[in-house]
C-alpha positions in Angstrom: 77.3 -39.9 36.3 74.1 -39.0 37.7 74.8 -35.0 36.8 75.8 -35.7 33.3 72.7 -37.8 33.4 70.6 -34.7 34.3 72.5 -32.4 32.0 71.8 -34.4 29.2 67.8 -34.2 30.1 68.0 -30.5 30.4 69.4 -29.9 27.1 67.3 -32.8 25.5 64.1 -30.3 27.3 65.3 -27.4 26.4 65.6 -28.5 22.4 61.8 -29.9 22.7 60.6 -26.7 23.9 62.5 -24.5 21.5 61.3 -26.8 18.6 57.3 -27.1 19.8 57.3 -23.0 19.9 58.9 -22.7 16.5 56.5 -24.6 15.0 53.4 -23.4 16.4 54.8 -20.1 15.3 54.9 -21.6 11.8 51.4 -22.6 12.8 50.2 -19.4 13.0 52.3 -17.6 10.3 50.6 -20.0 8.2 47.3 -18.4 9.2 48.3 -15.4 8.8 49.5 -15.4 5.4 46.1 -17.0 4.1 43.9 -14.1 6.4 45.9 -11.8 3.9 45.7 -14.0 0.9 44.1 -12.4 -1.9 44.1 -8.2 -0.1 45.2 -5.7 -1.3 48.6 -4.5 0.3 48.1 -2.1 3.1 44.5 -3.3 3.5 43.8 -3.8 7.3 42.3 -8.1 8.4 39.5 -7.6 9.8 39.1 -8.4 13.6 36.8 -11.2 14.3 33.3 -10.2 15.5 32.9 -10.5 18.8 29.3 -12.3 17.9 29.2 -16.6 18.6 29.1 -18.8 16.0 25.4 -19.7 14.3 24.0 -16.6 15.4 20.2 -15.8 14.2 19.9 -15.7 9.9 18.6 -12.5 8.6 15.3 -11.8 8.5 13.0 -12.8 5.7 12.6 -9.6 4.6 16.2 -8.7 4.6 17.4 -6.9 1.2 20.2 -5.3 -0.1 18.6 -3.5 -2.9 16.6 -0.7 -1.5 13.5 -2.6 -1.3 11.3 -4.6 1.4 12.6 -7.8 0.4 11.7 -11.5 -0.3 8.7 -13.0 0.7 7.1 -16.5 1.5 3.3 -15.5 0.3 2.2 -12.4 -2.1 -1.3 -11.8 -1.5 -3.3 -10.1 -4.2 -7.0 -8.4 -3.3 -8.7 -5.6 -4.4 -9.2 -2.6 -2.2 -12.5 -3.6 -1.5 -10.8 -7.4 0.0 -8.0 -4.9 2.2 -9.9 -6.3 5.3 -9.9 -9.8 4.4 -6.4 -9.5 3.3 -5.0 -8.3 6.7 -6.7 -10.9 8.8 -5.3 -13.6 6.3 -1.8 -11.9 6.4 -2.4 -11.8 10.7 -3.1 -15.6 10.6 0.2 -16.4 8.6 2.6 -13.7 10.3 1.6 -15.7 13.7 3.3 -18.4 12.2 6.5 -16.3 11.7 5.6 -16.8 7.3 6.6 -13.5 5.9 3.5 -11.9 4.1 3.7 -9.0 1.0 0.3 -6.7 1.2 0.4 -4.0 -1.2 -1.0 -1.2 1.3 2.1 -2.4 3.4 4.6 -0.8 1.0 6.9 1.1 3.0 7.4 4.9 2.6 8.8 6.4 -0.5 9.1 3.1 -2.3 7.1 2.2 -5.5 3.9 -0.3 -4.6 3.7 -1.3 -8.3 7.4 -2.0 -8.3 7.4 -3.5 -4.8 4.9 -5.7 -6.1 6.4 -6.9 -8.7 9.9 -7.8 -6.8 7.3 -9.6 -3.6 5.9 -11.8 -6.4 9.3 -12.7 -7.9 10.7 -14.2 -4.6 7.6 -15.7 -3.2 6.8 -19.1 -2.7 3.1 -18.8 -2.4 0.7 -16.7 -4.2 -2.8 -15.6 -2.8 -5.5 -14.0 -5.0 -8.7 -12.5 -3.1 -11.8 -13.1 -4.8 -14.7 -11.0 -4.1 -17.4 -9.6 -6.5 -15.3 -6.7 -7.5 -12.1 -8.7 -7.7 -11.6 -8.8 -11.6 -12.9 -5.3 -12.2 -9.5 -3.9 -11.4 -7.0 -3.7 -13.9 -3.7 -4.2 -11.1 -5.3 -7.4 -10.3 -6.2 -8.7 -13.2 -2.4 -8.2 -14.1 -1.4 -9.8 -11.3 -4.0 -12.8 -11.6 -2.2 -13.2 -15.2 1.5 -12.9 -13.5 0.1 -15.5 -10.7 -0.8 -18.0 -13.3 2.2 -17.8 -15.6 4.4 -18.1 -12.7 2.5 -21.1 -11.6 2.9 -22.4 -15.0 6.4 -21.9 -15.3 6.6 -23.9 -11.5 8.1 -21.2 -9.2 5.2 -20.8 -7.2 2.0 -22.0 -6.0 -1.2 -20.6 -6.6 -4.1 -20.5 -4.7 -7.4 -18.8 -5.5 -9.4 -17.8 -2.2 -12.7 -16.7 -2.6 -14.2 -14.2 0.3 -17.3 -13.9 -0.7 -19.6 -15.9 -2.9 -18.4 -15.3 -5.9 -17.7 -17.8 -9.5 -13.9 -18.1 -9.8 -12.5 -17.8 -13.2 -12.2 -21.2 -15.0 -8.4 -21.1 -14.5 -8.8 -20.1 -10.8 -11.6 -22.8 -10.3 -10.0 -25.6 -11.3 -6.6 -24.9 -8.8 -8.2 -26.3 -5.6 -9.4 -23.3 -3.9 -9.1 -22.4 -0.2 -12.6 -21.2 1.4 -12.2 -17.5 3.4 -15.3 -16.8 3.5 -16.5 -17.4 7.2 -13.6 -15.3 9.5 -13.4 -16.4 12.7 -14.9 -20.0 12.2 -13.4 -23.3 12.8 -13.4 -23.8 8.7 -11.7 -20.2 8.1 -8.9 -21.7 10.4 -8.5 -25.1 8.5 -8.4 -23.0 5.1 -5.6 -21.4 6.4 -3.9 -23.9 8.1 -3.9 -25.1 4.4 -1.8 -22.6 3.6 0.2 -22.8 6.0 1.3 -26.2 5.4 2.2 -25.3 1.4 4.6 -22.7 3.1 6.5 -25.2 5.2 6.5 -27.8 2.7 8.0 -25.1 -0.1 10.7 -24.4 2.9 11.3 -27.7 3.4 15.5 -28.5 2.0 15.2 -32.1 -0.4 18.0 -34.0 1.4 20.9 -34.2 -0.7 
């Protein structure tokens, strides 16, 4: 009795083990057929990368298109303001926001069209005022693309004024930022003003 006993419980093992592997194999046909779901026949699956999940995003000024890429602040000066522009676009960079200066356009690209596609994508836009500011014509087109695209609520603009200067009456009224002392515990605050309008524009609404 007791061998029939332990026959039966072979057997009985022997079914369980046949029917778990045929159903994982189902399992995994089933994962199989939706990896090819939707190819082309004879097109190889791709293996899977080797990298871990939640790896590092692209960087800011990653692009597909042939340009520099996206931006969080476009700032606009004059050539005379190209100083004053670098140390503002230093003081951001430090806090890892990505910054579009004109005389940063890559080489062979198109500044003019580079431009254009920084202030599109940006979050935050910058005009340099100095006492030559509005005498040239790029700027002044960009000071009119800065306040349409204010108007229209895709970006924030913020008049800075680097020297003492009157800002335009649709400049003055925006709540400027003060750049005129470098290096001074006020230059620092201005900025850090600036800094906080990129985080906030970051910042996700919860859903």
């Amino acid at each position: 009795m007791d061998a029939i006993i332990g026959e039966v419980a072979t057997v009985v093992g022997l079914v369980t083990t046949l029917a778990s592997t045929y159903f994982g194999y189902l399992g995994v046909r089933h994962l199989i057929r939706r990896r090819h779901a939707g190819r082309p026949e004879g097109e190889p699956v791709a293996e899977p990368s080797a990298e871990p999940t939640g790896g590092s995003a692209a960087h800011p000024g990653d692009d597909r298109s042939g340009g520099q890429g996206t931006y969080d602040v476009f700032v606009s000066y004059a050539d005379t303001e190209s100083d004053a522009a670098e140390r503002l676009a230093g003081c951001l960079r430090e806090v890892d926001a990505s910054v579009f200066l004109v005389r940063w356009v890559e080489p062979g690209l198109i500044p003019l069209m580079e431009a254009e596609r920084a202030l599109d994508g940006a979050a935050l836009g910058v005009l340099l005022f100095g006492r030559t500011t509005m005498d040239d014509a790029r700027i002044a087109d960009e000071y009119a693309a800065l306040l349409q695209r204010a108007h229209q609520g895709d970006l924030r603009f913020v008049p800075a004024p680097v020297d003492d200067v009157t800002l335009p009456a649709f400049a003055a009224v925006r709540q400027p930022v003060d750049l005129r002392a470098p290096g001074s515990a006020r230059y620092d605050a201005e900025v850090g003003r600036l800094v906080r309008i990129v985080r906030g524009r970051r910042r996700v609404p919860d859903a």
